[in-house]
C-alpha positions in Angstrom: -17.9 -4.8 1.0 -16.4 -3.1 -2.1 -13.3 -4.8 -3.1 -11.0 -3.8 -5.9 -7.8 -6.0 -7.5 -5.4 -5.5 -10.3 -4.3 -8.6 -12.1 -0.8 -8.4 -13.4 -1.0 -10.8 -16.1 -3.4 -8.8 -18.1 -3.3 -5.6 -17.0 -6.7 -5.4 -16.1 -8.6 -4.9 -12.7 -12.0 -6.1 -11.2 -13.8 -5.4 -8.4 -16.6 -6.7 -6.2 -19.3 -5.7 -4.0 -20.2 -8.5 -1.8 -17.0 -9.6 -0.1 -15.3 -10.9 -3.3 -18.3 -13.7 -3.7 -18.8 -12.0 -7.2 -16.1 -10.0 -9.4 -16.4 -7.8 -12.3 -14.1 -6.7 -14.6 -13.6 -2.5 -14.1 -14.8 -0.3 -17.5 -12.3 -0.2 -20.6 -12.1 3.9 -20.2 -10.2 3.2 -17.4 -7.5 2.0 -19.4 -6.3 5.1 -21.4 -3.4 5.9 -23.6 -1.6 7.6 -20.3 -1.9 4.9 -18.1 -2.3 1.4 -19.5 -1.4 -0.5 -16.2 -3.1 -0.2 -12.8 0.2 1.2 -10.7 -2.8 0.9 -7.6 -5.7 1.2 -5.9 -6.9 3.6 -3.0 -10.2 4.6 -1.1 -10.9 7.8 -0.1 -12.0 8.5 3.4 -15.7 8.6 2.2 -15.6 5.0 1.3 -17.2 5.4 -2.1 -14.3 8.0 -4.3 -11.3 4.5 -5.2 -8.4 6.5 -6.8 -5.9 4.7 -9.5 -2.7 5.6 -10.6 -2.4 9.7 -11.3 -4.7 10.6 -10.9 -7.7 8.4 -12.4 -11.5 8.6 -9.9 -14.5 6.7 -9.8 -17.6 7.3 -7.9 -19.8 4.8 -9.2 -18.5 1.7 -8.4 -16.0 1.4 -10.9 -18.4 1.5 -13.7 -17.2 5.4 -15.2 -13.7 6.7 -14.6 -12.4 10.3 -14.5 -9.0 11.8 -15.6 -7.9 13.9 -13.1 -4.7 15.0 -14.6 -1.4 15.8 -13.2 0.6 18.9 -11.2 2.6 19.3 -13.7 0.4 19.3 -16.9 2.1 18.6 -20.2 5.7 19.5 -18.6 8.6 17.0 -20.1 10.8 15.9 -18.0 8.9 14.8 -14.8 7.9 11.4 -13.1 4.4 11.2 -11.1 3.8 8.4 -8.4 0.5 7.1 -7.9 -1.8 8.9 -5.8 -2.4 8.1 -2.3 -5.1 8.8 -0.4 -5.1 10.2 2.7 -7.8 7.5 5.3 -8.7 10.0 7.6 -9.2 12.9 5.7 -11.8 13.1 3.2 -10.8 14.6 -0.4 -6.7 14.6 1.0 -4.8 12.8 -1.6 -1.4 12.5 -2.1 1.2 12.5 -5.4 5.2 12.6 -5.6 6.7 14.2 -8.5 10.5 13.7 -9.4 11.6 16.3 -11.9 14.6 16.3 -14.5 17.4 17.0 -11.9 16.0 14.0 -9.7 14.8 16.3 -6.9 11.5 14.8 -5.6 8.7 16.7 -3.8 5.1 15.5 -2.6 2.2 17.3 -3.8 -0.8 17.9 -2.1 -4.4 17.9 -2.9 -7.3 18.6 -1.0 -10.3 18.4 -3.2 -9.5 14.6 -4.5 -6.8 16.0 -7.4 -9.3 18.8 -8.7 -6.6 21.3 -7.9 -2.8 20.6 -6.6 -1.1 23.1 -4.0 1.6 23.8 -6.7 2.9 26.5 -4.6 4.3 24.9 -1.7 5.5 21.5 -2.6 7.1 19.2 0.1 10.7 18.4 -0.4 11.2 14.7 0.4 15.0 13.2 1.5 15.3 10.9 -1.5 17.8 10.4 -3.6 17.4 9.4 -7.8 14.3 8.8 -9.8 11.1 7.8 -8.1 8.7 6.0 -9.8 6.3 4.1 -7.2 5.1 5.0 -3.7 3.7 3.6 -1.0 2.4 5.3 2.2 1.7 4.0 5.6 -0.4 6.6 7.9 -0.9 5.6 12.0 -4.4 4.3 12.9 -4.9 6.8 15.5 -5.3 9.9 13.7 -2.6 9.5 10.6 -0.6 12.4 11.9 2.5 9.8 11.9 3.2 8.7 7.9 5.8 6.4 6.7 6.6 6.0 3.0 8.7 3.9 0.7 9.8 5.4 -2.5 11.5 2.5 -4.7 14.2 1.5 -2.3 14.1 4.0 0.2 12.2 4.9 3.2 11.3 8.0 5.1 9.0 9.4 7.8 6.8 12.2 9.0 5.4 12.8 12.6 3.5 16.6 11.4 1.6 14.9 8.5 3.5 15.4 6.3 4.7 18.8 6.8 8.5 17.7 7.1 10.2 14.3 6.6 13.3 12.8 7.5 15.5 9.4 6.6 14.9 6.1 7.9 17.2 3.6 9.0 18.6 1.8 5.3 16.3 -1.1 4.5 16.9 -4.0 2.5 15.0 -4.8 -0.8 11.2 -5.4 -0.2 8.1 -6.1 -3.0 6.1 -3.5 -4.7 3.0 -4.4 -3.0 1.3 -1.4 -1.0 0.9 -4.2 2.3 4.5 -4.4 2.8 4.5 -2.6 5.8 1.8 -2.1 9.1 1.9 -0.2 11.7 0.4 -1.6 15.3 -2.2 0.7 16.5 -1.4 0.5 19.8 2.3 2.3 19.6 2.5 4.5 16.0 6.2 4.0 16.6 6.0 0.0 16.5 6.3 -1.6 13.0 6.6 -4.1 10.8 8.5 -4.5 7.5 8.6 -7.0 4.5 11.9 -7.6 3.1 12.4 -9.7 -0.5 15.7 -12.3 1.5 15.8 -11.5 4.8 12.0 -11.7 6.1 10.2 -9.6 8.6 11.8 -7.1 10.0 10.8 -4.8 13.0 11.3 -1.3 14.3 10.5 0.0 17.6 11.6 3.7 17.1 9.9 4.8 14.1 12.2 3.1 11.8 15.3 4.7 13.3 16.7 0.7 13.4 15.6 -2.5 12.2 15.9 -5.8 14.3 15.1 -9.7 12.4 11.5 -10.6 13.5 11.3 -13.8 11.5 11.8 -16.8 13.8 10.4 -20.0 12.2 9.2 -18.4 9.1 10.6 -21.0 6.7 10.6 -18.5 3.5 12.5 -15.1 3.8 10.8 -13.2 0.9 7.7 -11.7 2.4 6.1 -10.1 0.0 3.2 -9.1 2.2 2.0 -8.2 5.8 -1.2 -7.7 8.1 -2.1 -6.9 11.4 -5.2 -7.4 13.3 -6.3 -4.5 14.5 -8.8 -6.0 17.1 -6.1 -8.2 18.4 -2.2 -6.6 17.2 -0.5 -9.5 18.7 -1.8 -11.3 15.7 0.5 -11.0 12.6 0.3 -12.4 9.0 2.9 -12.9 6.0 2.3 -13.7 2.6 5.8 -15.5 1.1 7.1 -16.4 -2.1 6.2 -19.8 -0.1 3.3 -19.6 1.4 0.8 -18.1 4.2 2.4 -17.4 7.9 0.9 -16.3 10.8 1.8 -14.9 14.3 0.1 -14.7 17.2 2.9 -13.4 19.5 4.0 -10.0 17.6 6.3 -11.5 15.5 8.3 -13.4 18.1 7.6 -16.6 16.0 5.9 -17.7 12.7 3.8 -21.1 11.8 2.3 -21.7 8.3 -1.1 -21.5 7.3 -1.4 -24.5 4.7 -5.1 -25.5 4.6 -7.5 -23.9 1.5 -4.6 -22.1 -0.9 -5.2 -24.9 -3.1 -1.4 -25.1 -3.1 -0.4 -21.8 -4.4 3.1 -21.1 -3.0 3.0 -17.3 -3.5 1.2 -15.0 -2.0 1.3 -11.6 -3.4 -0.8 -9.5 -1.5 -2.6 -9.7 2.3 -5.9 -7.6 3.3 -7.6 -7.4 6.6 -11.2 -5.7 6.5 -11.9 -3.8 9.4 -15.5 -4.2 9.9 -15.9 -8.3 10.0 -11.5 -8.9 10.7 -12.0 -11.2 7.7 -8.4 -11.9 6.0 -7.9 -11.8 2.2 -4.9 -13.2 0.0 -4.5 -12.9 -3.4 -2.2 -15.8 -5.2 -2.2 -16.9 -8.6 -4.7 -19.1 -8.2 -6.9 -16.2 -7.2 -8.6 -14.4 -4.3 -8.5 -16.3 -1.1 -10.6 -15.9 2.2 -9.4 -17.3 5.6 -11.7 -18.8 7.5 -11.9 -18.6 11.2 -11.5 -21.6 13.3 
């Protein structure tokens, strides 16, 4: 399995090609002048193109790194997003651009940011500067996309063709994993909110209700689902690991193997094996099935 992190402290990122047993640190030319920090990672459909910030490729497992360059070229004035790729669609990527009047639009690629619709830019119902993105597409065929841009959340049932506001939401992390979706109802989801836990929405974010019974730390930074089994839930907190087996209905720590790490930044599911992953900072941590 191909696995790739950024590490905040140094900027840097690593990635590994045998379920994290083994890391190595990415090649310095993917640190240039125009993007010295690692805003994200994403994989294209194909499983081999990863995609960091906007837009930056590799295709050789991290080893050489290609500039893709922006929409908007040289043009002062204007804020990119990271680029998001799209799971189901193979080349599809995604990038919001905010221009000087604080309008913000998404821009569309569909040969992996060789070329950029520039003609037809989506207008998105956001209000202010945007400067990092997360997207959330349905795991039946990703025609249903939710999206956080800094504080504010919208939705798209036409893939993206036209969006609309959600319901407010409180202050959540930066981490991509702050929201899931359950595959069995692309209306159904999950939120993780920096104070006042997880929160859920039954009607495609048109409300929010407190999912967080039992769940001793209310700044979730970070959520999975298990898409074999969707009743299963997990939450990474500013105080530890939490997991539900009842949709949300109640919480009960996960204590054993984080060598005591209190935080846990990040949570990732792989598909294949349903092996969990948590990143701390203590490291890259593995749970292991009872």
């Amino acid at each position: 399995m191909y696995l790739a992190v950024s590490c905040r402290q140094n900027g840097f990122g690593y990635f590994s090609l045998n379920n994290g047993a083994r890391w190595q640190w990415f090649n310095k030319n993917h640190r240039t002048p125009n993007y010295p920090n690692f805003p994200n990672f994403t994989f294209d459909r194909d499983g081999v193109t990863l995609y960091s910030g906007s837009v930056l490729t590799t295709q050789n497992n991290s080893i050489d790194w290609q500039d893709r360059g922006e929409p908007t070229g040289e043009a002062q004035g204007y804020m990119t997003s990271n680029a998001i790729a799209d799971p189901y669609r193979s080349g599809l990527i995604y990038l919001t651009v905010t221009d000087k009047h604080k309008s913000t639009v998404l821009m569309v690629s569909a040969n992996g940011g060789a070329s950029w619709d520039t003609r037809n830019p989506v207008p998105l119902p956001v209000e202010g500067y945007v400067d990092y993105v997360s997207m959330y597409f349905d795991h039946e065929n990703g025609d249903t996309l939710y999206a956080i841009l800094s504080d504010q959340m919208i939705t798209s049932m036409n893939h993206g063709k036209l969006w609309q506001k959600c319901a407010p939401i409180p202050a959540t992390s930066s981490t991509y994993t702050r929201v899931v979706i359950d595959p069995r109802d692309r209306a159904h989801l999950y939120l993780a909110t920096r104070g006042e836990g997880v929160l859920e929405s039954r009607d495609a974010c048109g409300s929010w209700a407190s999912s967080s019974k039992d769940l001793s730390n209310p700044f979730v930074n970070t959520l999975a689902i298990d898409t074999q089994n969707p009743d299963i839930l997990y939450a990474g907190t500013d105080g530890g690991a939490f997991i539900s087996t009842d949709s949300g209905k109640k919480w009960n720590e996960i204590r054993a193997g984080l060598l005591g790490s209190p935080v846990i930044n990040s949570l990732a599911i792989n598909p294949k094996d349903n092996i969990l992953f948590a990143t701390t900072p203590n490291g890259l941590f593995q749970l292991e099935k009872k």
